[in-house]
VEXDREN-494341 format. One record per residue (C-alpha): residue number from 1; x negated, y, z negated. Coordinates in steps of 0.05 Angstrom, whole numbers. Each point is the difference from the previous one (the first is absolute). Layout:
% VEXDREN-494341
@resi:NUM; xx:X; yy:Y; zz:Z;
...
***
This chain:
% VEXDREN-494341
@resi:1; xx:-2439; yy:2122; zz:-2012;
@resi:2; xx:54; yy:51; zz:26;
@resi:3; xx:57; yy:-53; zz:-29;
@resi:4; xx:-29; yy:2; zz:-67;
@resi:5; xx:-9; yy:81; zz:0;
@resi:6; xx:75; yy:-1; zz:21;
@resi:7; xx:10; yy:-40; zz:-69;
@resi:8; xx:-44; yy:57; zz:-32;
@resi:9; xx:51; yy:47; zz:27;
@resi:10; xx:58; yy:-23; zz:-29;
@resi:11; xx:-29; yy:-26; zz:-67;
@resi:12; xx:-19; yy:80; zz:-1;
@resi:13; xx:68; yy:29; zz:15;
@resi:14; xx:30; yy:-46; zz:-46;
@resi:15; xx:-53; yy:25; zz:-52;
@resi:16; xx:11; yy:77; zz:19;
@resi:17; xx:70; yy:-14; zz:-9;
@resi:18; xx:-9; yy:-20; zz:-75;
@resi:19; xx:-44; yy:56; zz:-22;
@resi:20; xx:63; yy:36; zz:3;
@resi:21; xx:-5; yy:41; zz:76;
@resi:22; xx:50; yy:16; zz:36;
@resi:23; xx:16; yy:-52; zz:52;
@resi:24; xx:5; yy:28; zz:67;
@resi:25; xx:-72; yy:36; zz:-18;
@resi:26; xx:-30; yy:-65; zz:-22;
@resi:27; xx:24; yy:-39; zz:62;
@resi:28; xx:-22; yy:58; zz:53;
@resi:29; xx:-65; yy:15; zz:-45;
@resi:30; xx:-26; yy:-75; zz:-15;
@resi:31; xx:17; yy:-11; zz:85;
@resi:32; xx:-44; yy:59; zz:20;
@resi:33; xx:-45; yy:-7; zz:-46;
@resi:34; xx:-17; yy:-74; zz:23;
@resi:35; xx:10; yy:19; zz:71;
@resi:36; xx:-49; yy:45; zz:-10;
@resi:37; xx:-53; yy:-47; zz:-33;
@resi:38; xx:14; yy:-53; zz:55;
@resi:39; xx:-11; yy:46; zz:61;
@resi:40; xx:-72; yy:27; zz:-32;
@resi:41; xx:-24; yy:-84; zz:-14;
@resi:42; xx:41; yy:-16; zz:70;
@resi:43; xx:49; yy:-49; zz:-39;
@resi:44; xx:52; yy:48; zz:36;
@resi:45; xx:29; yy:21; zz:59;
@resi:46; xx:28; yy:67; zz:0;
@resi:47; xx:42; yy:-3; zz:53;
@resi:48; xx:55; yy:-35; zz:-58;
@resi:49; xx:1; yy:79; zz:-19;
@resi:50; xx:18; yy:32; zz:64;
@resi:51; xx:68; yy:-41; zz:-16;
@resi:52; xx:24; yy:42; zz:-56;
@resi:53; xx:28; yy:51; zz:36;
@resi:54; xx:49; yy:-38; zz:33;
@resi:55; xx:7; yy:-42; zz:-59;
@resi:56; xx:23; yy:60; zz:-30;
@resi:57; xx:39; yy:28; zz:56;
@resi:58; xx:30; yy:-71; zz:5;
@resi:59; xx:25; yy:22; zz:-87;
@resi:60; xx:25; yy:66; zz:19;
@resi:61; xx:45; yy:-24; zz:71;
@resi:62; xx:29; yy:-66; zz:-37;
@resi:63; xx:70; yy:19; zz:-8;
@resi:64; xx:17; yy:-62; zz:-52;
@resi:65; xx:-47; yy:31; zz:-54;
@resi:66; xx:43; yy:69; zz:5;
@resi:67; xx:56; yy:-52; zz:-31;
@resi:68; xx:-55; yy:3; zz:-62;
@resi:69; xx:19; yy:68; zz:-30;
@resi:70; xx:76; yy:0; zz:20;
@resi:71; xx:6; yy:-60; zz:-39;
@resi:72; xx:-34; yy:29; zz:-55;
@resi:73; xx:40; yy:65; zz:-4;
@resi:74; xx:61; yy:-46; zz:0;
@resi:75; xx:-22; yy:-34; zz:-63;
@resi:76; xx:-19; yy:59; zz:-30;
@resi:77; xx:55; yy:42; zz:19;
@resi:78; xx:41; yy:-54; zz:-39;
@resi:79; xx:-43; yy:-1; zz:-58;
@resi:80; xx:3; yy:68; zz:-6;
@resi:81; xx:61; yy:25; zz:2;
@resi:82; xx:23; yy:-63; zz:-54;
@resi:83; xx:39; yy:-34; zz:45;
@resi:84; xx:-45; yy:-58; zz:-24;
@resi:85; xx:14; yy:16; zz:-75;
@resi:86; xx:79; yy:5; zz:15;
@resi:87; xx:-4; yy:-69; zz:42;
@resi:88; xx:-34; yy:-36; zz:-64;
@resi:89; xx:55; yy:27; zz:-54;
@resi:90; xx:53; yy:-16; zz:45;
@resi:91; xx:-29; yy:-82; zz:12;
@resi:92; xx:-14; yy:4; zz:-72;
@resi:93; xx:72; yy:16; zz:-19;
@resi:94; xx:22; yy:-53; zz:57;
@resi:95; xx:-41; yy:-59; zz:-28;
@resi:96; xx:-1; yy:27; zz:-71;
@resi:97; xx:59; yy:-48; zz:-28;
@resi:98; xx:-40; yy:-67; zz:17;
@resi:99; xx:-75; yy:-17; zz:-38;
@resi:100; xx:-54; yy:13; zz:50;
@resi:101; xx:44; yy:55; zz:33;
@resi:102; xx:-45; yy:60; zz:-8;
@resi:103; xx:-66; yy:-49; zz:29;
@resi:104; xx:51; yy:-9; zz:54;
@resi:105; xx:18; yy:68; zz:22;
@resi:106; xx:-75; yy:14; zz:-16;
@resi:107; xx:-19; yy:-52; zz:51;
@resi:108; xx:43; yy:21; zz:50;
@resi:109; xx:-5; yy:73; zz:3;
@resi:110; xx:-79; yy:-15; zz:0;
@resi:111; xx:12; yy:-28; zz:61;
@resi:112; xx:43; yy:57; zz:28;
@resi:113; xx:-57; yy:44; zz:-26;
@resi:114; xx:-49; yy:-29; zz:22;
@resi:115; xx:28; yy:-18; zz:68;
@resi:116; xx:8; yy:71; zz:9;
@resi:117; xx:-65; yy:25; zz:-31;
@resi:118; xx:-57; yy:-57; zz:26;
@resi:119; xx:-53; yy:24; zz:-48;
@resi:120; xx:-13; yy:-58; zz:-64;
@resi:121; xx:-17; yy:68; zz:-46;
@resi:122; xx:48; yy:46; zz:9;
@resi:123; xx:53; yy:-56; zz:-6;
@resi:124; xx:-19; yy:-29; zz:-59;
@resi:125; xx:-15; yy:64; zz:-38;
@resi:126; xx:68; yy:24; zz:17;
@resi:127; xx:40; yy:-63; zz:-29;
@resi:128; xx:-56; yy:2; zz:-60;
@resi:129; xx:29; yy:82; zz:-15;
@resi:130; xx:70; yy:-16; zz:11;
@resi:131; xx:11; yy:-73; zz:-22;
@resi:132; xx:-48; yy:-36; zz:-56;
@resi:133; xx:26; yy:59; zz:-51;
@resi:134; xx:71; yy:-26; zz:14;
@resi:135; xx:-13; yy:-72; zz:-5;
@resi:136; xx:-45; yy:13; zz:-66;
@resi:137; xx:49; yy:32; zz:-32;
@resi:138; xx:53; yy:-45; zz:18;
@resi:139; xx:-42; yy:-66; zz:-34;
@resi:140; xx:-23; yy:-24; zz:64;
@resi:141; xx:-67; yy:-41; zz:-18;
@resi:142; xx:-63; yy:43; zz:28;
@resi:143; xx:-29; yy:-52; zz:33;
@resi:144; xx:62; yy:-18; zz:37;
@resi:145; xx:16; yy:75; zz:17;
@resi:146; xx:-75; yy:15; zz:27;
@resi:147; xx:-11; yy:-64; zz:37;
@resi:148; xx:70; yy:27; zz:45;
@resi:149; xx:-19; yy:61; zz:4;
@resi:150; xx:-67; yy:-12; zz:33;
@resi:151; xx:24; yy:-59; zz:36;
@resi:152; xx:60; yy:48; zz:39;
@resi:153; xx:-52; yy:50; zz:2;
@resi:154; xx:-37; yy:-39; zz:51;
@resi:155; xx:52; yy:-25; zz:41;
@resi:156; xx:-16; yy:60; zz:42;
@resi:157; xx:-59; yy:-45; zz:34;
@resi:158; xx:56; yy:-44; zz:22;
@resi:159; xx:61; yy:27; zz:15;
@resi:160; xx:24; yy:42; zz:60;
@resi:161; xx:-7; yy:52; zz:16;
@resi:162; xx:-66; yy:7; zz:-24;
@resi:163; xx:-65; yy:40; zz:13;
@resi:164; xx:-40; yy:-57; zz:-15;
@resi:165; xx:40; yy:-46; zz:53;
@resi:166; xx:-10; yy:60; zz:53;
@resi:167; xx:-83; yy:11; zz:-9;
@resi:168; xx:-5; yy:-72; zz:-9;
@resi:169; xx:44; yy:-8; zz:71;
@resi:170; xx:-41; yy:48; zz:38;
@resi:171; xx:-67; yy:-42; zz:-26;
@resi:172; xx:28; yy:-62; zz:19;
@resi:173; xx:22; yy:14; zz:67;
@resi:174; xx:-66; yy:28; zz:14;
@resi:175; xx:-36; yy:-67; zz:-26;
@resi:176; xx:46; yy:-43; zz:38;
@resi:177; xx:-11; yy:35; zz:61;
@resi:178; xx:-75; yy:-3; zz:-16;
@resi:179; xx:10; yy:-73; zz:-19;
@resi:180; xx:25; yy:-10; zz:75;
@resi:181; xx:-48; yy:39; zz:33;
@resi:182; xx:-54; yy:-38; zz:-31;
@resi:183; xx:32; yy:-66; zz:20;
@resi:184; xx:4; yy:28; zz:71;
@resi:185; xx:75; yy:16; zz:2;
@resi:186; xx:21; yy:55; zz:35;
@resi:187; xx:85; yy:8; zz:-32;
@resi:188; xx:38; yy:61; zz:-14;
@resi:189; xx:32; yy:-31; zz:-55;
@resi:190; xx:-15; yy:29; zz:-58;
@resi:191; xx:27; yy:-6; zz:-79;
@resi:192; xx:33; yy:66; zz:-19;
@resi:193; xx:31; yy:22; zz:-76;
@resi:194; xx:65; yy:-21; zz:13;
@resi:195; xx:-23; yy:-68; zz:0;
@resi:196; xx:-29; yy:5; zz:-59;
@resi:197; xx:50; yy:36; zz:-30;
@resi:198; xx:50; yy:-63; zz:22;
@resi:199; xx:-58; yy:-49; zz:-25;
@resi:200; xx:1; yy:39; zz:-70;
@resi:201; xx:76; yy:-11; zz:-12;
@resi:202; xx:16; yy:-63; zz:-19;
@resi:203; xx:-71; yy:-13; zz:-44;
@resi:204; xx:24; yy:57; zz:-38;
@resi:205; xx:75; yy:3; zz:-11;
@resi:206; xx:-32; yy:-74; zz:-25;
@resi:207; xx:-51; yy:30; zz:-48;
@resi:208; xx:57; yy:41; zz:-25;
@resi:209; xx:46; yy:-49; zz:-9;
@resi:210; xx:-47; yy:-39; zz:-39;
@resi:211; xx:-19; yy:55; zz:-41;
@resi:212; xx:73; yy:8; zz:-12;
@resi:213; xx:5; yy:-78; zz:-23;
@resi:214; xx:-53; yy:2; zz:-45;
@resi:215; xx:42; yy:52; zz:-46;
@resi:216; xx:60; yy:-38; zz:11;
@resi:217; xx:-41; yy:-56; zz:-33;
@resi:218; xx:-27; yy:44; zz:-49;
@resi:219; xx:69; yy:31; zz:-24;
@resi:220; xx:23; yy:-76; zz:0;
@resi:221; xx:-63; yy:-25; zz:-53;
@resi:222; xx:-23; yy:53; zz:-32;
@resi:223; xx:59; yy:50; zz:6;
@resi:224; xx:-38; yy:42; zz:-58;
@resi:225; xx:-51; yy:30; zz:44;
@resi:226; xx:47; yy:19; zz:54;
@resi:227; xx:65; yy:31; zz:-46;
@resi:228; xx:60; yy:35; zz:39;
@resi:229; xx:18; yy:65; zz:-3;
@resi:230; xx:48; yy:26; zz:-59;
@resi:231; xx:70; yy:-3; zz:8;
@resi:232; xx:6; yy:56; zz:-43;
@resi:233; xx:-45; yy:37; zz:51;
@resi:234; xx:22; yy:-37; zz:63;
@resi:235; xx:75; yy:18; zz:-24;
@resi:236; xx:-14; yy:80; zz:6;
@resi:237; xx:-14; yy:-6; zz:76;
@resi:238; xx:49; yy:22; zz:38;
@resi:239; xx:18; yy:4; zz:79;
@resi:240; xx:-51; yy:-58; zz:10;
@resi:241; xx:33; yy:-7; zz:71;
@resi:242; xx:-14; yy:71; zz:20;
@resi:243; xx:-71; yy:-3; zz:-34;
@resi:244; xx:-17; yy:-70; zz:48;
@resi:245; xx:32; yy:29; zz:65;
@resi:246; xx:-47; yy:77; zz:-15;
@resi:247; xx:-55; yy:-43; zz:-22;
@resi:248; xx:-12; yy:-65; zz:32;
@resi:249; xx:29; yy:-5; zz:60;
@resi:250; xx:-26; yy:64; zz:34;
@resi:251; xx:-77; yy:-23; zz:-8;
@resi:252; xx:14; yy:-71; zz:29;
@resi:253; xx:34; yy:41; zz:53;
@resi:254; xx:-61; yy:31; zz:20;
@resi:255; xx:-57; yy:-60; zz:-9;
@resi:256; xx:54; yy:-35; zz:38;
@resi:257; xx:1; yy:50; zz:66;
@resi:258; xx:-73; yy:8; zz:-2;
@resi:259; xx:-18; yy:-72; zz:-10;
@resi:260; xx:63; yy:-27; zz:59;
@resi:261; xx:-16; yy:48; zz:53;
@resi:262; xx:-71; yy:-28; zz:3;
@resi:263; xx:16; yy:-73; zz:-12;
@resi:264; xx:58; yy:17; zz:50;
@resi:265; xx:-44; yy:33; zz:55;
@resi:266; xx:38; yy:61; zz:-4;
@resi:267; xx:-62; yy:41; zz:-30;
@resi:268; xx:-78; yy:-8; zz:-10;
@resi:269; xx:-29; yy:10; zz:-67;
@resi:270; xx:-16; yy:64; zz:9;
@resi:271; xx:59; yy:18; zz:32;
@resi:272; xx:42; yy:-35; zz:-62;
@resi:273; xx:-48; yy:33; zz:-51;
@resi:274; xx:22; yy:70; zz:26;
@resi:275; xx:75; yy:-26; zz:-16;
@resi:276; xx:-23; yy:-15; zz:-74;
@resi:277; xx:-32; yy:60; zz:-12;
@resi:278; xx:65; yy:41; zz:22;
@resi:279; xx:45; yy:-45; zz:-28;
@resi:280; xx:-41; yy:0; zz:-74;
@resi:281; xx:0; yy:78; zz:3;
@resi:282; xx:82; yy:-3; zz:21;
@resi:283; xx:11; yy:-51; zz:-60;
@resi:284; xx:-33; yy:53; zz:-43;
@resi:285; xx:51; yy:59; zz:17;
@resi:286; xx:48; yy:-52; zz:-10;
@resi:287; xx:-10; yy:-20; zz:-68;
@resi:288; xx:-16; yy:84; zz:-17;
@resi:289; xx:-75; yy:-9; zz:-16;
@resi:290; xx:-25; yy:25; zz:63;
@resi:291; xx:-45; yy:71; zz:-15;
@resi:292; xx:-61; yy:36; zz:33;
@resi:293; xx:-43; yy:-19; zz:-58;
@resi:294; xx:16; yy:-75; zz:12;
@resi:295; xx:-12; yy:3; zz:74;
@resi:296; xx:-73; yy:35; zz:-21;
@resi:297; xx:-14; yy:-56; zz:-44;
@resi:298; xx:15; yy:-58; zz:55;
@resi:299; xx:-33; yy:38; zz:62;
@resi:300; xx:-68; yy:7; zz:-61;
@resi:301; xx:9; yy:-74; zz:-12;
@resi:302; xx:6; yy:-34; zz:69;
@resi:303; xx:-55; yy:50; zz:26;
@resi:304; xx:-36; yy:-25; zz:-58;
@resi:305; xx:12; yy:-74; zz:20;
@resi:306; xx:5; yy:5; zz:64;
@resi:307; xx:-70; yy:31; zz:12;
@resi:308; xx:-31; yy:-57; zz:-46;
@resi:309; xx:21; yy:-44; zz:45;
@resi:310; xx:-18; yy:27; zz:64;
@resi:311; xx:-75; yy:19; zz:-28;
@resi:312; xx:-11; yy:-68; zz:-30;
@resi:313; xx:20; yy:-27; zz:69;
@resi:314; xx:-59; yy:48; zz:33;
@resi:315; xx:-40; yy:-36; zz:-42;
@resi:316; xx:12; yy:-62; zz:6;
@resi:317; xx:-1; yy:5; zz:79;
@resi:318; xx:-69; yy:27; zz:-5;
@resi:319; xx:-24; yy:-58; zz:-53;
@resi:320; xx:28; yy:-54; zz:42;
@resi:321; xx:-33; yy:29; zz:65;
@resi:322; xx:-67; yy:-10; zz:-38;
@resi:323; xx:17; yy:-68; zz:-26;
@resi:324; xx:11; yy:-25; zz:61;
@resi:325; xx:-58; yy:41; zz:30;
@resi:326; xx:-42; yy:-43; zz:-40;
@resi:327; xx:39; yy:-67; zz:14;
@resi:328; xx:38; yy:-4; zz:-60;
@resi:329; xx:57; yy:-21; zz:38;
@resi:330; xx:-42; yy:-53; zz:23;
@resi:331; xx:-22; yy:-20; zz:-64;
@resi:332; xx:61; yy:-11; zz:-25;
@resi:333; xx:31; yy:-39; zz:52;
@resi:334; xx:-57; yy:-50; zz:-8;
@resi:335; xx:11; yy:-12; zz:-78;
@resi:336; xx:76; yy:-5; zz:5;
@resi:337; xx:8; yy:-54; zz:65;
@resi:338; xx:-65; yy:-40; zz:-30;
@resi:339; xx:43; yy:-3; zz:-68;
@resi:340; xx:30; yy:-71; zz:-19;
@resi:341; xx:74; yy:-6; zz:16;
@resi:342; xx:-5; yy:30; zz:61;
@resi:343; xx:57; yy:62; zz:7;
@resi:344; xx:22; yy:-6; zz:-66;
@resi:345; xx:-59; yy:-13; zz:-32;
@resi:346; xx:-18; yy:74; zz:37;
@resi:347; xx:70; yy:30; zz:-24;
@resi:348; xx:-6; yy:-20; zz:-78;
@resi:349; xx:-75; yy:28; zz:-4;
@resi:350; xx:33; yy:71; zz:30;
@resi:351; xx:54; yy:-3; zz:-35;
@resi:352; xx:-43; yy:-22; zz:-74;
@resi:353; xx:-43; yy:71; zz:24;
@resi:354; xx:51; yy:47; zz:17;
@resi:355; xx:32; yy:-20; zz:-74;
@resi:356; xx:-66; yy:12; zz:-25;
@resi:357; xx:-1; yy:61; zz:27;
@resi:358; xx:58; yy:27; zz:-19;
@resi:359; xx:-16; yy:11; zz:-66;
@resi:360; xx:-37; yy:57; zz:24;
@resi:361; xx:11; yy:22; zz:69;
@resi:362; xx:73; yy:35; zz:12;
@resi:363; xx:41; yy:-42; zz:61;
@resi:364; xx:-18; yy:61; zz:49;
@resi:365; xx:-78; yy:-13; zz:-6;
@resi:366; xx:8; yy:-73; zz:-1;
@resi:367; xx:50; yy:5; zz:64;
@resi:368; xx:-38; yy:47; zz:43;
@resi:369; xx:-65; yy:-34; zz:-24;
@resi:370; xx:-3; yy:-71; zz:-10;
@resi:371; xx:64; yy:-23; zz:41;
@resi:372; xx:-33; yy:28; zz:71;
@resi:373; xx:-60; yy:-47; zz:-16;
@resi:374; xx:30; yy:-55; zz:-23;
@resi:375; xx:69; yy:-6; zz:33;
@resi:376; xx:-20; yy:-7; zz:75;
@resi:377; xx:-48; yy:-62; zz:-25;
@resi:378; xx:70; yy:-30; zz:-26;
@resi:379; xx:50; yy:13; zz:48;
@resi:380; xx:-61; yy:-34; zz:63;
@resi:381; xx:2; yy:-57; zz:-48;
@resi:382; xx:71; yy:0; zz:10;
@resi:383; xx:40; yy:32; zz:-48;
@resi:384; xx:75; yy:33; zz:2;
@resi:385; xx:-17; yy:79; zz:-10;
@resi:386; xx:66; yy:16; zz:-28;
@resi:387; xx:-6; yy:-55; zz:-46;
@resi:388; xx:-85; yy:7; zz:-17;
@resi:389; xx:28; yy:81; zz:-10;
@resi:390; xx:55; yy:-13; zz:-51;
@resi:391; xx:-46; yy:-48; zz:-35;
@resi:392; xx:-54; yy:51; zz:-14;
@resi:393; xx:53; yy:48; zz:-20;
@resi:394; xx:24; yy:-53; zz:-50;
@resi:395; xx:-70; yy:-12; zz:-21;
@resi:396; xx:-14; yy:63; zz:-20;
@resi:397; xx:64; yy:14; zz:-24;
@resi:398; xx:-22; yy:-66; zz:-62;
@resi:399; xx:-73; yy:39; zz:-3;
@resi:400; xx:37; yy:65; zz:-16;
@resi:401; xx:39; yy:-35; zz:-58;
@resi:402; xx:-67; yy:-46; zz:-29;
@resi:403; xx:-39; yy:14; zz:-75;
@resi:404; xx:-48; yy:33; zz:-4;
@resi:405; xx:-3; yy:41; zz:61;
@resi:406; xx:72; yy:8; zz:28;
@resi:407; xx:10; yy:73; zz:16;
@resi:408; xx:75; yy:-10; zz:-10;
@resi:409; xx:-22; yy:-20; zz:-76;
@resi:410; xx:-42; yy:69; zz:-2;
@resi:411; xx:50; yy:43; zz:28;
@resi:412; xx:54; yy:-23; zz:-54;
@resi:413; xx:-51; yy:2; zz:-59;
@resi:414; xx:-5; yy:76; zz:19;
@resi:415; xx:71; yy:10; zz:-9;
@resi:416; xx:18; yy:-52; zz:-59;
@resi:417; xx:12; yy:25; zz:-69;
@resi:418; xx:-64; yy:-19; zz:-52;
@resi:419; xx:48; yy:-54; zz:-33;
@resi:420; xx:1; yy:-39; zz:61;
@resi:421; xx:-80; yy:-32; zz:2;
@resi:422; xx:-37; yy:-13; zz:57;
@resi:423; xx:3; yy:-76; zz:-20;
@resi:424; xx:81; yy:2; zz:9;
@resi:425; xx:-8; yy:27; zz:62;
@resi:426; xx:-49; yy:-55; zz:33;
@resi:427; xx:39; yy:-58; zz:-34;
@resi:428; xx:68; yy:33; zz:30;
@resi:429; xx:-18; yy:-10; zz:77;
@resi:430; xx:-24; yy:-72; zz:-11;
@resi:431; xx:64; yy:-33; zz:16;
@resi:432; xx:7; yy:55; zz:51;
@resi:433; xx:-65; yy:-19; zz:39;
@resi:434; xx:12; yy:-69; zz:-8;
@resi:435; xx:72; yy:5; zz:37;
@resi:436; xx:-47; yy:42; zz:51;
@resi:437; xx:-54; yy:-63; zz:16;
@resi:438; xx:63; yy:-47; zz:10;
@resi:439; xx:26; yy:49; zz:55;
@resi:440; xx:-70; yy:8; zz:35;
@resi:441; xx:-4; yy:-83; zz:-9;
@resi:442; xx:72; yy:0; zz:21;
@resi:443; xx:-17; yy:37; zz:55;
@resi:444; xx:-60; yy:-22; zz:19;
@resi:445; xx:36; yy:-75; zz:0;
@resi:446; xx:59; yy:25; zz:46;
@resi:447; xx:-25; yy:57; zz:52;
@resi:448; xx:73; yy:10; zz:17;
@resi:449; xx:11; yy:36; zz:-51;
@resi:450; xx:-32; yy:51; zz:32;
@resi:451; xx:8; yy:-10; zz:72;
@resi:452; xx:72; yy:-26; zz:9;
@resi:453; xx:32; yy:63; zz:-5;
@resi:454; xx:-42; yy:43; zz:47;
@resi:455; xx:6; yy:-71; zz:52;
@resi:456; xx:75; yy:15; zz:-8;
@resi:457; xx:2; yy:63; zz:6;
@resi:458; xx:-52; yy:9; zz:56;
@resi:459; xx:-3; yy:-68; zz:33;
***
């Protein structure tokens, strides 16, 4: 009975959740509320509760989650104070003399961007402001143009450093040490973010190279939907050299020193994310957009973001506390190891949900909610954590980009001009999410992908 009432619980919160309340509230309120119910029938235990302090003590002393809003001042900061805007023109002047060559330099600053930034919306709303104007009004086919701009837009799920990788590192090494503790295993070893940051790194420098191919082979057969730039226009730039070394190379400076002094061992996260934020507010006084009103505007924003995160994450902890109060945890295991296929029978019907669900849970909910029920079931079954990790990461990153739901889709149709129609949009990121499922097959065909570099790194 208590199994199916922890069903009822999450069927609820995911129904809360679509009326439109805010998430944090809904997890916490649907979990207390249920608690409550089960400890007047006797379906409960309340002794799950007494837990929450220290669950939430556990929040407020974890030192990798202060990484959370350095990174995101870093990617604001850089937003901000148009660094990000500067980078773009500068690609877009680079690439400009070859067809495809504004996708390009939209494809690779969307990876700077949203290397830097992490967050799916803020990324893709940025290169929607600055970008699909440009590439309109420079013939580029609005399907085409769209489909790249969400597509870089939600690279941020990928590639490092990213918040997602970091709150999705912190969950997993939890669930693998829970994984091991239920198996009996008593090991300090433990999986921390630079692993998956090193994990991350070759998947996605792939997914961007294949994004990358597939406007080669667009500017090869059908060079009309992907024109180049002008020479009339690309002929009145001048000091391109100057504008690459201001532009270009100081960014990739800093996503390089952040990102190598944690895959080198020279930093933690945190400790690197501090060296972002400082470094993102020196490249501002550098390129002379650096003012008191912009700082107000970042230190709003990443309070903004930073205490969504950390609130949805109080939730969560609570929710999961009663879910597993009433053997939800349980539960689950049952259904996925009496699946057919055995592990990865298990693996493709989490995976199949988690898409599912990301056409309307953010990445934070479904990381800080579903992952801590479902990943220590995988990893006892005997899966690689840095590998499972950058596979839901990829996963969601496809769910993101998928008609009808994708919130990448959403965020752009906010920012699109009316000429460009919804249906342009949606039939843009097809080839986009199609490149995406051959990575995750790719991936899910060769594990090594994932797990050779950290092996090499590490041992």
């Amino acid at each position: 009975m208590t199994e199916y009432l922890s069903l009822l619980l999450f069927v609820a919160a995911v129904g809360v959740l679509l009326m439109g309340y805010s998430v944090a509230f809904s997890l916490a309120g649907t979990g207390l509320l249920f608690a409550g119910i089960g400890a007047v029938t006797g379906h409960f235990d309340t002794v799950f509760l007494e837990a929450i302090p220290n669950r939430l003590f556990g929040v407020m002393n974890n030192e990798v989650l202060i990484a959370v809003p350095l990174f995101v001042f870093m990617g604001v900061m850089l937003e901000k104070s148009k660094i990000a805007e500067e980078l773009l023109d500068t690609m877009s002047v680079m690439f400009g003399p070859m067809r495809g060559g504004l996708g390009i330099s939209v494809t690779v600053v969307g990876m700077l961007l949203a290397a830097s930034t992490g967050i799916v919306g803020a990324t893709v709303v940025t290169m929607g402001l600055l970008s699909l104007p440009t590439m309109l009004r420079r013939g580029y086919d609005p399907q085409v143009a769209t489909g790249v701009i969400c597509a870089s837009g939600t690279l941020g799920q990928i590639i490092p450093p990213s918040i997602v990788l970091v709150l999705l590192g912190d969950v997993i090494s939890s669930a693998y040490q829970q994984a091991q503790l239920d198996q009996g295993i008593f090991s300090p070893e433990t999986v921390t973010v630079g692993d998956l940051f090193l994990g991350a790194l070759v998947p996605g420098l792939l997914l961007v190279a294949a994004y990358i191919a597939y406007l080669i082979g667009k500017a090869i057969f059908s060079p009309h939907t992907v024109p180049a730039i002008p020479k009339e226009e690309r002929d009145g730039v001048t000091n391109l050299g100057a504008r690459i070394l201001k532009a270009l190379v100081p960014p990739i400076l800093l996503i390089g020193l952040v990102l190598g002094s944690i895959l080198g061992g020279f930093a933690t996260p945190t400790e690197a994310a501090a060296v972002g934020a400082v470094g993102a507010i020196a490249l501002s006084i550098f390129n002379g957009s650096f003012s008191l009103n912009i700082m107000k505007e970042v230190m709003r924003s990443t309070t903004q973001v930073s205490s969504m995160v950390f609130i949805i994450l109080v939730g969560a902890s609570i929710f999961s506390l009663v879910f597993r109060g009433y053997g939800g945890d349980d539960m689950v295991r049952d259904f996925l190891t009496d699946l057919p296929g055995g592990v990865w029978g298990a693996l493709a019907m989490v995976m199949l949900v988690m898409f599912i669900l990301g056409f309307f849970l953010d990445f934070i909910e479904i990381t800080f909610v579903v992952v801590p029920i479902v990943a220590p079931i995988l990893l006892a079954m005997g899966l690689d954590p840095i590998w499972l990790g950058i596979m839901i990461a990829l996963n969601l990153q496809t769910s993101f980009l998928t008609p009808p739901f994708g919130f990448a889709l959403f965020y752009l149709r906010g920012v699109a001009p009316d000429s460009v129609t919804t249906g342009q949009i949606y039939r843009g990121v097809i080839p986009f999410i199609i490149i995406q499922l051959m990575m995750l097959a790719l991936l899910a065909v060769w594990p090594s992908l994932a797990t050779w570099l950290p092996e090499i790194v590490y041992g």
